[in-house]
C-alpha positions as CSV (number, residue, x, y, z in Angstrom):
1,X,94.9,-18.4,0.7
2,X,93.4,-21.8,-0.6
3,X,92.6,-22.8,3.1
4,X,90.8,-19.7,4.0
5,X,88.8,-19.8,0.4
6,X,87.7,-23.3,1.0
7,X,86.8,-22.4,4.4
8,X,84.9,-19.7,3.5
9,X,83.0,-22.1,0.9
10,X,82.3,-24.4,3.6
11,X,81.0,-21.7,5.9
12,X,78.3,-20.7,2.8
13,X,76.7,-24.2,2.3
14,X,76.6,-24.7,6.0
15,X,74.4,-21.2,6.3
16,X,72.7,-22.4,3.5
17,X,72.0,-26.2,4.4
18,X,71.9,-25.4,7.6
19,X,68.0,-25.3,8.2
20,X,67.8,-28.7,5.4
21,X,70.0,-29.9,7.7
22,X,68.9,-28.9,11.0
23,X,65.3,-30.3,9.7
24,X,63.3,-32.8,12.0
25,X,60.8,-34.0,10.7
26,X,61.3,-37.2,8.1
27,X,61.1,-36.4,4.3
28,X,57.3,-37.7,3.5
29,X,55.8,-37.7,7.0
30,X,53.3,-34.5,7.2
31,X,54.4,-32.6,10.2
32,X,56.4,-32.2,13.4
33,X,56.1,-35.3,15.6
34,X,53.6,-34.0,18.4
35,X,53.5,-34.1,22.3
36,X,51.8,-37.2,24.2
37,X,49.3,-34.0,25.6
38,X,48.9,-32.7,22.9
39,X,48.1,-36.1,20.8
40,X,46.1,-36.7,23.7
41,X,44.1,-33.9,23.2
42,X,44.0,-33.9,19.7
43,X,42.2,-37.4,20.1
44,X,39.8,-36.2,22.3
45,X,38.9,-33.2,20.3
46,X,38.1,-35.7,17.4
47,X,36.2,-39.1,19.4
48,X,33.7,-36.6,20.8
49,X,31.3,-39.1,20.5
50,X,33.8,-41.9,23.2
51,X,33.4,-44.3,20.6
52,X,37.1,-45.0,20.4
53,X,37.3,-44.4,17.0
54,X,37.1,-42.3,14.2
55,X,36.9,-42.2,10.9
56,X,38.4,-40.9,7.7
57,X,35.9,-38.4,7.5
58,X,36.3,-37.4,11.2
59,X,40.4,-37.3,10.8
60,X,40.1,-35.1,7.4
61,X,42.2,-31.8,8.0
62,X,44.3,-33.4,11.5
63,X,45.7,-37.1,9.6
64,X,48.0,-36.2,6.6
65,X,47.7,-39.8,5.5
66,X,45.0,-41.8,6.6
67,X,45.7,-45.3,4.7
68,X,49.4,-45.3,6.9
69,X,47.7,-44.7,10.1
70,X,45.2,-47.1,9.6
71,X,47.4,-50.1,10.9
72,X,44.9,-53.1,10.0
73,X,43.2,-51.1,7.6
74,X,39.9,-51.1,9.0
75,X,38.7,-47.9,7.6
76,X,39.0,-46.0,11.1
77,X,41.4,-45.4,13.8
78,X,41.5,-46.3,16.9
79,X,43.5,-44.2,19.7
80,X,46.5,-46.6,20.0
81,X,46.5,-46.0,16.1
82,X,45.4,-42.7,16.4
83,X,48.9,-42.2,18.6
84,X,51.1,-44.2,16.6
85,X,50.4,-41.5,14.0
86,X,51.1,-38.8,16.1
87,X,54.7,-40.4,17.0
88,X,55.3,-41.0,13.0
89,X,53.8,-37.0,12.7
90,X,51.1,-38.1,10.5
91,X,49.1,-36.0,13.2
92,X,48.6,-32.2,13.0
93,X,46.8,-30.3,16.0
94,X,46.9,-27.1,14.2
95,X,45.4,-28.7,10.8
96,X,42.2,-26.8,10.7
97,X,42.4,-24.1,13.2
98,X,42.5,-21.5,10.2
99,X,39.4,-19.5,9.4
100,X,37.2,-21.4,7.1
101,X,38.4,-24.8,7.0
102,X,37.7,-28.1,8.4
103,X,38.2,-28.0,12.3
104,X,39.5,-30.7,14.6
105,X,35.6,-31.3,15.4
106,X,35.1,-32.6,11.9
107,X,32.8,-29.6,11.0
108,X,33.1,-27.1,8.5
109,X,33.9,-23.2,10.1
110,X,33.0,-20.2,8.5
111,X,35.2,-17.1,8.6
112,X,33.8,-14.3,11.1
113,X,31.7,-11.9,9.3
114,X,30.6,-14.8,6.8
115,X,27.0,-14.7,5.9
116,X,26.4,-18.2,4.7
């Protein structure tokens, strides 16, 4: 009876922990690490301008922290730094595809039916 109770206590904190557990992104780290296309993309969506960098301003809304991906703290990022923070998922592709926030252009979006 003591086996089976224990058991069944084990069973309950593994349903319980189980998606704490089963978690992959690192504690601290913004988001999910991302795919090479779709950092790829990302970047692309953000250097519009092919000057191989961007900066702070440009990442707001896609780099969960800036100072970290910034490697020699230049004030902007360049794509090999740009990917490095994709593979430590300081990169989000979604940030700021919602209605009325900042886009992965760097521009401000209204909502539809906005009149300002």
């Amino acid at each position: 009876m003591k086996l089976l109770a224990s058991t069944a206590a084990a069973a309950t904190v593994l349903i319980l922990m189980g998606p704490a557990l089963a978690q992959t992104t690192p504690p601290g780290s913004g988001s999910a690490k991302m795919s090479q296309a779709d950092c790829t993309s990302a970047w692309a969506r953000l250097d519009t301008a092919k000057s191989g960098s961007v900066t702070q301003a440009q990442a707001q809304g896609v780099v969960s922290d800036f100072k970290s991906a910034d490697s020699n703290g230049d004030g902007k990022l360049t794509q090999p730094e740009f990917t490095s923070a994709c593979d430590k998922g300081l990169v989000s592709a979604a940030a700021g595809t919602g209605t009325g926030s900042r886009g992965m252009t760097g521009t401000d979006t209204k909502p539809s039916g906005a009149t300002k």
